[in-house]
C-alpha positions in Angstrom: 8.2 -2.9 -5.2 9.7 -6.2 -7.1 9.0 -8.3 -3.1 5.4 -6.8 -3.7 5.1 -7.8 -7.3 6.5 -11.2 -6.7 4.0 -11.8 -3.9 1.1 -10.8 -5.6 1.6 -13.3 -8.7 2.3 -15.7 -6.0 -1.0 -14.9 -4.2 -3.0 -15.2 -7.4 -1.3 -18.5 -8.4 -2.0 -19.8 -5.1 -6.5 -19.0 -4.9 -6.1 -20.9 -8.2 -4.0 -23.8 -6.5 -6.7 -23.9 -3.6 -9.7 -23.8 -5.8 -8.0 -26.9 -7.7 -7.3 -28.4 -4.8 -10.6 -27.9 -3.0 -13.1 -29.4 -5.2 -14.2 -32.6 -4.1 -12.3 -35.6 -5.4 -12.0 -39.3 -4.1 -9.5 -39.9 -2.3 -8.6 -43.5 -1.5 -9.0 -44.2 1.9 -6.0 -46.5 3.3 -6.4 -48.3 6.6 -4.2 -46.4 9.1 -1.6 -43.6 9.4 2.1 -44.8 7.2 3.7 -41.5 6.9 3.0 -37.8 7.7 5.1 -34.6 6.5 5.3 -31.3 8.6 5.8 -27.7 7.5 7.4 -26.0 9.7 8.2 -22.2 10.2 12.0 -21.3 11.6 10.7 -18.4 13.3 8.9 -20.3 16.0 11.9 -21.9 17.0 10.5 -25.4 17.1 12.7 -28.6 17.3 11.5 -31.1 14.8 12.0 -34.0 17.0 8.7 -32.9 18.5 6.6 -34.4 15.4 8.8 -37.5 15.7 6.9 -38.1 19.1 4.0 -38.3 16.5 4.9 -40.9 14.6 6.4 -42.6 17.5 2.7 -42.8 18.6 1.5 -44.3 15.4 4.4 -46.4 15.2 5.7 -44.7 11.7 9.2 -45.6 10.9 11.7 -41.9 11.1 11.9 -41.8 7.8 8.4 -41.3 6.9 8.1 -38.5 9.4 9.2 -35.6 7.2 9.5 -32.5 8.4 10.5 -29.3 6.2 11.5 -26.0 7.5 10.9 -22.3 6.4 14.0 -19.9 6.7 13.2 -16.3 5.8 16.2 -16.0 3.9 18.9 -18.3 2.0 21.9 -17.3 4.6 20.0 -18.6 7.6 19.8 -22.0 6.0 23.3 -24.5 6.8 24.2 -27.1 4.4 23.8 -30.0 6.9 19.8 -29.1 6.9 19.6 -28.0 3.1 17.7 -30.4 1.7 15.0 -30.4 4.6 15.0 -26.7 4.5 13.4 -23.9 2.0 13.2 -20.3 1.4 11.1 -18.0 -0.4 13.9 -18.2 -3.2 12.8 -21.5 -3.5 9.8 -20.8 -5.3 9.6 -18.7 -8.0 7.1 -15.9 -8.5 5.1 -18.2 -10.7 5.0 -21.2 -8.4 7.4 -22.9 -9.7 9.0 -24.9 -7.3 13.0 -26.2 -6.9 13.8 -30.0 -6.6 13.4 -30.3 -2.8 10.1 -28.9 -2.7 8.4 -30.8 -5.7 9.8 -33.8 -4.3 8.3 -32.9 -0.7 4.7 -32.4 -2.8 4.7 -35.2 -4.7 5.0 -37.7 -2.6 1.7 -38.6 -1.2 1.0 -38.1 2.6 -1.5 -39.4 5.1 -1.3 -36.2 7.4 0.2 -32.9 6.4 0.9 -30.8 9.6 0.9 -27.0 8.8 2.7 -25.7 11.6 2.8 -21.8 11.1 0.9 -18.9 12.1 1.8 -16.6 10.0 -0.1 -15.6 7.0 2.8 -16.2 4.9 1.8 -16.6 0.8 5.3 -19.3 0.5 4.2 -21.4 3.1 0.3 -21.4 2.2 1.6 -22.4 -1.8 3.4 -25.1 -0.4 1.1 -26.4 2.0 -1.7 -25.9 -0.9 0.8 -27.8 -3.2 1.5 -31.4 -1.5 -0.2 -33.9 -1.8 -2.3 -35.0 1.6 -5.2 -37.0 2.6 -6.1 -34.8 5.6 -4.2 -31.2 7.3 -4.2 -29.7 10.3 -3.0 -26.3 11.2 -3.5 -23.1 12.8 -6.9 -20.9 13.3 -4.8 -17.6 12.4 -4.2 -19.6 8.8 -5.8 -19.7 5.9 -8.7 -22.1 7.0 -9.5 -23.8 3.2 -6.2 -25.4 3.9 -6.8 -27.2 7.0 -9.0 -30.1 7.7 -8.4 -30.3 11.4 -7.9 -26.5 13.2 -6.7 -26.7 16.7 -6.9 -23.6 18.7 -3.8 -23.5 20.6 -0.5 -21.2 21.2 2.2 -22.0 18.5 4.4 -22.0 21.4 3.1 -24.8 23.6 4.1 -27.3 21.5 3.6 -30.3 23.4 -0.3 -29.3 23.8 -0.7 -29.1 19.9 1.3 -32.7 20.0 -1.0 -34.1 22.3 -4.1 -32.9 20.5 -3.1 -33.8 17.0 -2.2 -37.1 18.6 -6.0 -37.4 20.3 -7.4 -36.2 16.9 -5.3 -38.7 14.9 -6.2 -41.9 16.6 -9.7 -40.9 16.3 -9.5 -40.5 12.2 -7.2 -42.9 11.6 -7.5 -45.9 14.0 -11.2 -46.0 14.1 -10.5 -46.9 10.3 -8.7 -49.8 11.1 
């Protein structure tokens, strides 16, 4: 009854957040891709070093490749990932969020990579939270998130890579 509760307040907060977020606002455009942030779900069993091909592409330093995971519970989170990793403890019922995640919003992102497909109300806050110039996700997803929705299997990875790549260089280095 209290997870219920909990994700209802959430789920309100959150059509607020994307109605705030969705209204058309001017963006500054920069010239070219600097830094992109991924959020990425545990449960897919993903290595992270596949986004870093990404920004390898772009030629984006490491450190401005930022990935952050989603663990279902608190346990299943080590302390030598903690501060790259978040649970649903992590956010409060009323969206407030903990240090690591309002740091991971605020700073501002060329390309926020929604990489779930679950209809999960934590990950769609977040992802509704950070500040982005352009998304791309998943079809299954809430689709006022996304900018970019490609139609592939969450589990063939290096097909989503490839496309978000092909997609990227089209957006961003057609800019240049």
């Amino acid at each position: 009854m209290l997870n219920w509760l909990r994700r209802s307040l959430l789920n309100r907060i959150y059509r607020r957040t994307i109605i705030h977020y969705s209204l058309p606002n001017k963006r500054r455009r920069s010239k070219g891709l600097k830094n992109i942030s991924v959020i990425l779900d545990h449960r897919l069993g993903i290595d992270k070093e596949h986004f870093k091909k990404i920004g390898k592409c772009f030629n984006i330093p490491r450190r401005n490749v930022r990935v952050l995971t989603f663990f279902q519970s608190q346990k299943q989170i080590d302390e030598s990932n903690s501060a790259s990793s978040f649970s649903p403890k992590n956010i409060s019922s009323f969206g407030v969020l903990n240090d690591v995640l309002s740091d991971f919003c605020s700073r501002n992102s060329d390309v926020l990579i929604n990489f779930y497909d679950k209809d999960d109300i934590f990950l769609k806050y977040l992802s509704a939270k950070t500040n982005k110039r352009f998304s791309i996700g998943f079809n299954c997803v809430d689709n006022e998130l996304n900018d970019l929705i490609i139609e592939v299997d969450s589990q063939d990875i290096d097909v989503f890579v490839d496309e978000c790549i092909k997609y990227l260089k089209i957006f961003f280095l057609k800019n240049k």
